[in-house]
N, C-alpha and C positions, 0 to 999 in steps of 0.2 A: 837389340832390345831383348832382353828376358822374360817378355811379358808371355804368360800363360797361351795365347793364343784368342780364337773364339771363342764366342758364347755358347753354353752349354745350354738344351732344353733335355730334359731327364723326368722321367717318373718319379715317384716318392717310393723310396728303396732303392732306387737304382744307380749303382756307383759308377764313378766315373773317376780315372787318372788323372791329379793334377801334374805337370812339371815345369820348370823354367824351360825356355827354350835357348839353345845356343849355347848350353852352359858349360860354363867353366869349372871344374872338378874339385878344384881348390875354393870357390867362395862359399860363401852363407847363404842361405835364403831361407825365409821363415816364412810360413805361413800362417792365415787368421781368418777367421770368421767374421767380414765387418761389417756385415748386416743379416739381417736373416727374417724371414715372418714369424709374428707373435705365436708364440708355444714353440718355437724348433729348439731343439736344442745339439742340433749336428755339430760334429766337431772336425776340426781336421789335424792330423799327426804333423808329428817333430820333424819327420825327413824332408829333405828336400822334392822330395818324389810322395806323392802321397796319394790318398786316396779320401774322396768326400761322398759324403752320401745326404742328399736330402730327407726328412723324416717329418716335412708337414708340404702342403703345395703353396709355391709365391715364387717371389724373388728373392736372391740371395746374392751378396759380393762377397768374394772372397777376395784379399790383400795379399799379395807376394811382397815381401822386402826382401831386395835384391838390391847387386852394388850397384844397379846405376837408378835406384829411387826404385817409390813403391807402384807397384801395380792393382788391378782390380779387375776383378773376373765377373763377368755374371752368368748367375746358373737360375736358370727360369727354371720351377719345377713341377708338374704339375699329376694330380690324384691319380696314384698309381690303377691303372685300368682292367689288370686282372689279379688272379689271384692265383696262388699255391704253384708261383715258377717262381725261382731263384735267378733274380735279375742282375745278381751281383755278377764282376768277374771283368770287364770292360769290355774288349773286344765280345764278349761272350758266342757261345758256338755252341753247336752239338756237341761236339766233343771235349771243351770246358766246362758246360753247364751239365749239371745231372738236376733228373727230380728225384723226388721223396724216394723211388725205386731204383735211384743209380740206375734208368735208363735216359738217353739226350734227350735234351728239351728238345721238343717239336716247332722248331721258330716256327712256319707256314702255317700252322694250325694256332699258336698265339695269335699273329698278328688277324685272324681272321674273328672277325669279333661280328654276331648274329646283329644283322640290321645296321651296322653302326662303320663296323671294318676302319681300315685307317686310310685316311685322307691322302690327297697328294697337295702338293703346292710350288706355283714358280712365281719365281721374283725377277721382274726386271726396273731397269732405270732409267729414268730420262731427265731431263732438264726444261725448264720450262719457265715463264714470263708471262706476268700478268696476270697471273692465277688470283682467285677469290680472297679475303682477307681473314677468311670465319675461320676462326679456331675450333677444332674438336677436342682439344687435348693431343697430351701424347704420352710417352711412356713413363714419363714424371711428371705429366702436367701439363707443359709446352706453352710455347709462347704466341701471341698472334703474329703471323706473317705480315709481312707488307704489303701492301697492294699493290701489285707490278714489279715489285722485286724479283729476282731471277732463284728460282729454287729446285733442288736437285730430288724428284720423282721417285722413291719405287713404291709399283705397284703389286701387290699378291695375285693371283689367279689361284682360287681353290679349287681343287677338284674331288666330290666324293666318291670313296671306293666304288668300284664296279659294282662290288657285292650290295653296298650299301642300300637303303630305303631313304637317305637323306637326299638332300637337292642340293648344288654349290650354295644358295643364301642360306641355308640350316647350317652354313661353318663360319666360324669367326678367326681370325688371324692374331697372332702374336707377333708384334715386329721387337725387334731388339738394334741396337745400332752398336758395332763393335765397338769393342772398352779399348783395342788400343788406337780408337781414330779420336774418341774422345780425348785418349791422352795425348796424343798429338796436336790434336787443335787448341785442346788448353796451353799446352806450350808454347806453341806459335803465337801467342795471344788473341786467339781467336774465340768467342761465344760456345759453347761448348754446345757440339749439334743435336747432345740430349735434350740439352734448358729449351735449344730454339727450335724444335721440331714440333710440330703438330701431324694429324690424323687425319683424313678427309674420305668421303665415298664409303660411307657407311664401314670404316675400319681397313678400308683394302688398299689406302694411300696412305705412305708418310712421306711427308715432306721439309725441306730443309732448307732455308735461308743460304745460298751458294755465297755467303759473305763468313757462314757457319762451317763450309765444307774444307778440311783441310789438305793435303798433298792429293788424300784418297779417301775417299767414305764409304763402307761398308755396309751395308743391314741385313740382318736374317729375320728370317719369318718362318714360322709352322703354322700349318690350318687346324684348327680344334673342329672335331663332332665331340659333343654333349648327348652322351645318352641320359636322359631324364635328369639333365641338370648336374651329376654327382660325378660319371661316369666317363671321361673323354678319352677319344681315339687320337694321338696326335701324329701329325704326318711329320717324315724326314724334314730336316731346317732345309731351305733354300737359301741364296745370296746373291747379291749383285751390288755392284760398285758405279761411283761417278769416282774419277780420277780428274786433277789438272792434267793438260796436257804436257807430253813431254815426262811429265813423271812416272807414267804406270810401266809395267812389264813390257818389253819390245813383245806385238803377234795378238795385240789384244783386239778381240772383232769379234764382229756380232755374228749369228745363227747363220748368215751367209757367207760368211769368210773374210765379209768388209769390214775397213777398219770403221768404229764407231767412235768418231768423230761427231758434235750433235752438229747439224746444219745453221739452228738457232745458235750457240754457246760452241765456238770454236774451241774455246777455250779446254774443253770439256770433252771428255770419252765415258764412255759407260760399257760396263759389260757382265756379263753374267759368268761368277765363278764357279760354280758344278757344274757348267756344260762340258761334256770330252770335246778335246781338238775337233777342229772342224772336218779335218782331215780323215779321222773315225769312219765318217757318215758313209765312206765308198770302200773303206780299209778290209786287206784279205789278207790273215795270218796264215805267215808257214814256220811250222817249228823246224826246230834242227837239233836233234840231238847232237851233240857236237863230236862227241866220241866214237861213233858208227855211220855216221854221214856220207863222209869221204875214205876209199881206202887210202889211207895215206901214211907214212912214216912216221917214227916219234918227231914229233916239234913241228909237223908241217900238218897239221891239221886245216890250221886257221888259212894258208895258203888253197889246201883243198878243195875248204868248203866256197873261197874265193871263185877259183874257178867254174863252179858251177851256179853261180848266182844267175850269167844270162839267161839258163834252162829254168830258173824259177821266174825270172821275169817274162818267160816267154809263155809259161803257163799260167799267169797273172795275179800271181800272189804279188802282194804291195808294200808287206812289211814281215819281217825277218825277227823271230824269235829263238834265241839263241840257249840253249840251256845251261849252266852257270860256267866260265869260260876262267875261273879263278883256281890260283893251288888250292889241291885239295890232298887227301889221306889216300887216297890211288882208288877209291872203289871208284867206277865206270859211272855211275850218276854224276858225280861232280859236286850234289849237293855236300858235303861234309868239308867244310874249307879250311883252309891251316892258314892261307893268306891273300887277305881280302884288299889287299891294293898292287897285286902283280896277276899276271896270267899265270895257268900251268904250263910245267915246262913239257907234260907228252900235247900238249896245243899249239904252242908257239909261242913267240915273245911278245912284248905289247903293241912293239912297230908295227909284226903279222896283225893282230888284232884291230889295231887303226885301220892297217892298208884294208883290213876285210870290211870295215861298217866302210870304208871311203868309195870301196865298191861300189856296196849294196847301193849308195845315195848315189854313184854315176849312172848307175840300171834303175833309178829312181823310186828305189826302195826305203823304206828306213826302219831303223833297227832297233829292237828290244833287248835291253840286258836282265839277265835274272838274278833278282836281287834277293840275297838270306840274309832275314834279317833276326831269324829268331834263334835262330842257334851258331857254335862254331862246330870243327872234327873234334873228337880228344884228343886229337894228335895237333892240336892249336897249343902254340908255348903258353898261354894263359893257362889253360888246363891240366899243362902236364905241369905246373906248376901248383896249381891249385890242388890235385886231387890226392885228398887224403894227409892233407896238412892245411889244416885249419889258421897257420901263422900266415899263408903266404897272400904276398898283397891284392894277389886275383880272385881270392875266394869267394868276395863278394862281387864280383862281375857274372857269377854262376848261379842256378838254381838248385836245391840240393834236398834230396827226400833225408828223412828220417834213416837211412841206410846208408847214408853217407854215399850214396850213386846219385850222380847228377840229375837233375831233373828232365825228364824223353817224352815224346805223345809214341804210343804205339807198340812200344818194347823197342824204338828204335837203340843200337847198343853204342854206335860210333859218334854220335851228334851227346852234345850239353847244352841245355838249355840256357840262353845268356838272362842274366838277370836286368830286366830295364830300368828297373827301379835305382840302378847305380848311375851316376853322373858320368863316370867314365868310360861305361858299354855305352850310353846315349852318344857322348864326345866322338867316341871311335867310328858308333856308324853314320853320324852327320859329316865326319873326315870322309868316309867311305863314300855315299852320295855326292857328295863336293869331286872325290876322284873321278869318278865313272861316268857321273850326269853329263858333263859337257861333250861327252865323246859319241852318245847317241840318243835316240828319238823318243826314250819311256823305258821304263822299269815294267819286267812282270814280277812281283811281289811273290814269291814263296811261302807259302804260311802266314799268308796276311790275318786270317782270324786268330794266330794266337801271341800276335803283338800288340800292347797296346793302343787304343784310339788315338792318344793324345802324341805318339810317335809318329805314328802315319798324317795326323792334321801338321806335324811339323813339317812330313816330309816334303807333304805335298806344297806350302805355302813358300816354302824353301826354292823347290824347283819353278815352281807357278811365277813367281815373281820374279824370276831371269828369260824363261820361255813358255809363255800361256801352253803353248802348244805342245808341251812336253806330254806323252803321255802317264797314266798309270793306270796297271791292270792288276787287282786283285783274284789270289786265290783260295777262294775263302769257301768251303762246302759243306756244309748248303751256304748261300748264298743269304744274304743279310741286307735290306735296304739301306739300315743304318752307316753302311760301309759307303754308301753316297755322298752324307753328308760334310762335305769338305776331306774326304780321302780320296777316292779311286772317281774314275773316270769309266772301265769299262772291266764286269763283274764275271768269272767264270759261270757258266749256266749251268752246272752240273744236274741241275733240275730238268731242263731237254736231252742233254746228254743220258740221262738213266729212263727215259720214256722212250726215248727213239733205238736203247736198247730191249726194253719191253715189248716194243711194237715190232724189232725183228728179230725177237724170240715165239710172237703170237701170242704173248701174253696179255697184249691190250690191244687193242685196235686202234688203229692209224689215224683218226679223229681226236684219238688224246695228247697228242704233242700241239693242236692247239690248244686244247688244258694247260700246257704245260706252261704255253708261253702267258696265257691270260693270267698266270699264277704270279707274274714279274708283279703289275698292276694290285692284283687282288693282294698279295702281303706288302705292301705300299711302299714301291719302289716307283718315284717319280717317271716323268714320261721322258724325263731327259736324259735318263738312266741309260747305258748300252750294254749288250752283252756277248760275251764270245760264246760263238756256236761252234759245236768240236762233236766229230763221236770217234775220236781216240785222241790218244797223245800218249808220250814217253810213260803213263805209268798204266794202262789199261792197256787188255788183250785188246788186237786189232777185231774190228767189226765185223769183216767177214769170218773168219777165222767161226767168230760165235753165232753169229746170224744168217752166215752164207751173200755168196757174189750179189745177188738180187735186192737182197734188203740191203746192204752197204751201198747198192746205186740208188736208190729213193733215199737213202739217212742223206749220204753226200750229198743230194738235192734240196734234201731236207733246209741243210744248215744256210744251202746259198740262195734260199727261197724264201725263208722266213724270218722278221725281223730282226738282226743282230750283224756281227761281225764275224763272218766265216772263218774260223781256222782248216788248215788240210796237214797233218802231222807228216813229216817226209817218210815219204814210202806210200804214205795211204792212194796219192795219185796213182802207182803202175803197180798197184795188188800185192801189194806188198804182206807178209803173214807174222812175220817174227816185229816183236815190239819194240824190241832194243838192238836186233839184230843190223850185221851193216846191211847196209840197204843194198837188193840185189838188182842194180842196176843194169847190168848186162842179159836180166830178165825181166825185164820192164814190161807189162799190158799195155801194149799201147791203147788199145781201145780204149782202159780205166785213164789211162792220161787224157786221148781226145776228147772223154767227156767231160772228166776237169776243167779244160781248156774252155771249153764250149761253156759250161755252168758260169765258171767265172766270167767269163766274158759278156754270157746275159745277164748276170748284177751287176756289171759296169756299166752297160747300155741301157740298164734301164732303175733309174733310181728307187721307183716304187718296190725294187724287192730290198731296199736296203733298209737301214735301221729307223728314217723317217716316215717311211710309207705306213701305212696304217695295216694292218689285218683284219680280216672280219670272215665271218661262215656265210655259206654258200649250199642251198641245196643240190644234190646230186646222185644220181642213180646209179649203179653196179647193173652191167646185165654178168648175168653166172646162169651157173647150171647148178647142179644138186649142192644145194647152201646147208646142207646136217651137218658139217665138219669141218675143221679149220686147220689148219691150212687144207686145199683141197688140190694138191699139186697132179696127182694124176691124170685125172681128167684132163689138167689144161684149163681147168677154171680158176675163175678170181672169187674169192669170199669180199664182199663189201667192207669187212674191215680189213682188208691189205690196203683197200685206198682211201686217201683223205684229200679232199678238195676247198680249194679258200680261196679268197679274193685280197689281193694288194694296190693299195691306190694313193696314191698321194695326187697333189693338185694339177696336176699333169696327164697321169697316166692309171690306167686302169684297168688289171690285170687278173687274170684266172690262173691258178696253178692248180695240177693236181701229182699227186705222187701215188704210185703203183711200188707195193716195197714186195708183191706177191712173184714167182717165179714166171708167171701167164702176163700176155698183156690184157690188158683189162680197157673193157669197153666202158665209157661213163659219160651218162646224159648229166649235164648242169642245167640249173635253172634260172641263168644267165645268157641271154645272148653273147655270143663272140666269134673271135674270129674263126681262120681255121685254119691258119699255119703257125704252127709250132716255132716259139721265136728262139728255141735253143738249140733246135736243127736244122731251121729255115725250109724243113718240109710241112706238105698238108697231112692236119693229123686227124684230119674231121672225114668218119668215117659215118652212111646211112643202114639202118637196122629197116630189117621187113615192114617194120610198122612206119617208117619215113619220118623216126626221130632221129635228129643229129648227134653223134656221141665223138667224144675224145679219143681217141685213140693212142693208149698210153701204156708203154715199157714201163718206165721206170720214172717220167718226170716229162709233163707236157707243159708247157705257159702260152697260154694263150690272152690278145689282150679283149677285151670285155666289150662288144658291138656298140658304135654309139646311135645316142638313138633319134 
């Protein structure tokens, strides 16, 4: 099917990519405006690939004619909420978007709007019999239900911003039900689940006639805050599905891992499409540069790195990121590709490459491939054909300045920007994914902010609908909520990553990387959102190196302590100094390893420090000696800000951590009961002061769990 995709919810100004999806390079497709609110007068262009901009707040259908029948989109759009940022651009970014001063937009400081902030929202689905017969309406009207009839549930849950002054009833929800389930059920000759839906529970239920629901039914929902009526903050869309059975994606299951199957209505699964695999919720990344990894010969890379997989499972990394494993133009990154459906040949062949993920998944790992999807090398036959001859047929598969020099971010000189707006660079890299999805566990996406939305909503429904479970991980920095919605699964932090290097330069104190993380929330990234926690990887100096031994042991605990998904970049376990360097394994720390070992091992035993457990502040005292200066290394004293102390808990367990990122160990009274052995060294860490208060006694990283009472 061709069809567009999801529903769009958008500002007034704010552009969004249209495209066919799946398409074929050869046909027609035209676009149209076939509905719009009274005064728009938006329009949308000639090409197949285009771009729409709403210019009043409503609803809007837009029509594709395409060869196999027409289509119909809808784009909810509602009063743009701020003023004087350039919202145009799609994916938009820091580094796409300028303001009036050609300096980036400040996305975290947008989304934070005084009193009002932006919303979160989640949708789930159930099925259900016997429900009430009272009509509220619905998105066109709706029909009344039957009494007793079986009809397919979702519910919204709003939640207002942290920052907010509003309450969850001060938000109202917008449901939408996808346009392509409607066109499916109209075809199947079924009631179409728009005419027969109604609203219920004060706007937070829509409901549907299950005689309405076709193969699979969709709905999205955003929560609106209303500042003084004019004004609204609207949250990321959410989704969830009721399916027949037997028809959805093989791996579909709920928040537990179980398959959602309803108890009532066999017949029937339900599940929520933005949650990451379930699998996420315990997941520990280890990168691998591929080309420095293993010392190894031309073409036996891939066997190298093989070998060493048991030594990464035995230090409990869980899944294997792999840095781009394609030919490329010879430079040592990899990223710059010449051919994106074979290996290189200084890596190995494809067989080496199989037999390497077939590994990874016997040592029970599984594996990430990294996918470029916004550029090629110049040294790509498209380009050596393209550049500088305007006849040739690739021309327009490229981006092209005014200079006739391909289109770069950064001064990069090797890379050309692919143009996506072409039918036959979209064809190419949907070929590409179709190559490489089947062979491993999730994509990490390379410059995902400067591809557009509507590429990435393909990719992901592409993958999604062969294996729920598939991951995908965007790298997109700064980090962008709207990258939730029906794209990525799990967000690079680079937002903790640049605090937990401020905090082991002294430049802020060790209390502000929970800022950092309360920042996910407060610029309204849903709570089902996850993110990779890192403080290095293949393009940053290593952390000691810049901050010293002492604070790279509290970051390292940092990332395995605090909500997200730990990555450890190869090398960072045994102190590793060079960033791209091979790794000098025959001079391995071990010590830095045993504690890796041990970290990870206390986020596997105890869930509360993972991506579910909740975070919260905790009072806590520093004993120190002469506190005038910061760092205070001499002495042998701690300054209160080298440590920061929090509580982790989820419905289970309940947990104290503190981190020490100072050179001294550091004494610190919490204002918490708990225990007094330390669960990451199974020693007692509870030490008594002259005055007969209990304090922590804490190197680098103590967890202690919280006395019950």
């Amino acid at each position: 099917m061709y069809h567009p995709g999801p529903p769009r919810f958008l500002a007034t100004g704010e552009q969004t990519e249209l495209a066919p999806r799946d398409p074929n390079p050869d046909a027609t497709y035209v676009w149209r405006v076939a509905d719009a609110p009274p005064g728009s007068e938006a329009t949308v262009g000639d090409d197949a690939v285009t771009a729409f901009t709403p210019d009043v707040p409503g609803r809007y259908l837009l029509g594709l004619d395409a060869p196999d029948g027409d289509h119909l989109l809808t784009v909810r759009a509602f009063p743009a909420s701020y003023e004087g940022v350039d919202v145009a651009g799609g994916s938009g970014t820091a580094i796409r978007d300028r303001d009036a001063d050609d300096a980036p937009v400040d996305y975290a400081a947008r989304e934070r709007h005084e009193g009002v902030g932006r919303p979160r929202v989640r949708v789930d689905a159930s099925v259900a019999f016997g429900g009430d017969a009272e009509s509220t309406g619905g998105e066109t009207g709706g029909e009344e239900a039957r009494s007793g009839a079986g009809e397919a549930v979702f519910t919204a849950t709003p939640t207002p911003n942290p920052e907010s002054a509003f309450d969850a009833d001060d938000l109202s929800v917008t449901f939408v039900v996808d346009d392509r389930d409607v066109e499916t059920a109209v075809a199947d000759g079924r009631t179409s689940p728009r005419d027969a839906l109604r609203v219920s529970d004060g706007g937070r239920e829509l409901r549907v006639p299950l005689d309405a629901v076709p193969d699979r039914l969709r709905v999205h929902a955003v929560a609106v805050a209303w500042d003084s009526g004019e004004d609204p903050r609207v949250s990321v869309a959410d989704a969830a599905a009721v399916e027949r059975a037997g028809d959805g994606p093989p791996g579909a299951t709920d928040a537990g891992g179980e398959a959602m199957l309803t108890p009532d209505a066999p017949d029937f699964e339900t599940l929520r499409l933005n949650d990451p695999p379930a699998w996420t919720r315990s997941a520990s990344v280890y990168e691998v540069f591929v080309r420095t990894f293993a010392d190894a010969d031309e073409g036996a890379a891939f066997d190298a790195i093989a070998e060493r997989i048991p030594r990464i499972a035995e230090l409990g990394a869980d899944t294997l990121w792999l840095t781009p494993v394609l030919g490329h133009d010879g430079k040592p990154h990899g990223y710059n590709i010449v051919d994106f459906f074979d290996t290189a040949d200084d890596l190995g062949e494809r067989e080496d490459f199989e037999a390497l993920v077939e590994t990874a998944h016997d040592h029970g790992m599984r594996v990430l491939f990294d996918f470029v999807a916004n550029h090629t090398a110049r040294d790509h036959e498209w380009f050596r054909d393209a550049y500088q001859n305007p006849e040739s047929p690739y021309r327009d598969r490229y981006e092209w300045q005014e200079s006739g020099e391909p289109g770069t971010y950064f001064d990069w000189e090797l890379i050309a920007n692919l143009n996506h707006a072409n039918l036959d660079v979209r064809r190419f890299l949907l070929d590409v994914i179709d190559e490489w999805a089947p062979l491993v566990d999730g994509f990490r996406c390379d410059m995902a902010w400067a591809v557009p939305d509507s590429f990435w909503r393909e990719l992901r429904d592409r993958v999604k609908d062969i294996d729920r479970e598939f991951l995908l991980m965007d790298e997109t920095i700064p980090y962008i909520p709207g990258f939730h919605e029906g794209m990525f699964d799990v967000h690079f932090d680079a937002t903790l990553y640049f605090q937990l290097r401020q905090v082991g330069r002294g430049a802020e104190p060790a209390s502000s990387v929970l800022d950092a993380v309360d920042q996910r929330a407060e610029i309204g990234f849903p709570d089902h959102a996850e993110f990779l926690q890192y403080i290095e990887n293949h393009d940053e100096t290593r952390y000691r190196v810049e901050c010293g031994d002492a604070a790279a042991a509290a970051a390292g605990a940092a990332i395995m302590t605090l909500p997200g998904v730990p990555m450890v970049y190869a090398g960072q376990e045994i102190g590793q100094r060079g960033r791209r360097d091979a790794i000098a394994w025959d001079h391995a720390r071990e010590e830095v390893r045993d504690r890796y070992e041990r970290l990870l091992a206390t986020r596997r035993d105890h869930p509360a420090l993972g991506p579910e457990g909740d975070v919260s502040r905790v009072g806590y005292h520093v004993a120190s000696g002469d506190l005038s200066e910061r760092p205070i290394v001499a002495s042998g004293d701690v300054h209160p800000d080298d440590v920061v102390a929090f509580r982790r808990h989820d419905g289970d367990e309940d947990l104290i951590v503190v981190l020490n990122f100072a050179p001294a160990d550091a004494s610190v009274a919490i204002d918490v009961a708990h225990g007094e052995r330390d669960l990451v060294t199974g020693e007692r860490c509870v030490v008594e002061d002259g005055e007969g208060t209990e304090r922590v006694r804490v190197d680098d990283v103590a967890v202690v769990p919280v006395a019950e009472e």
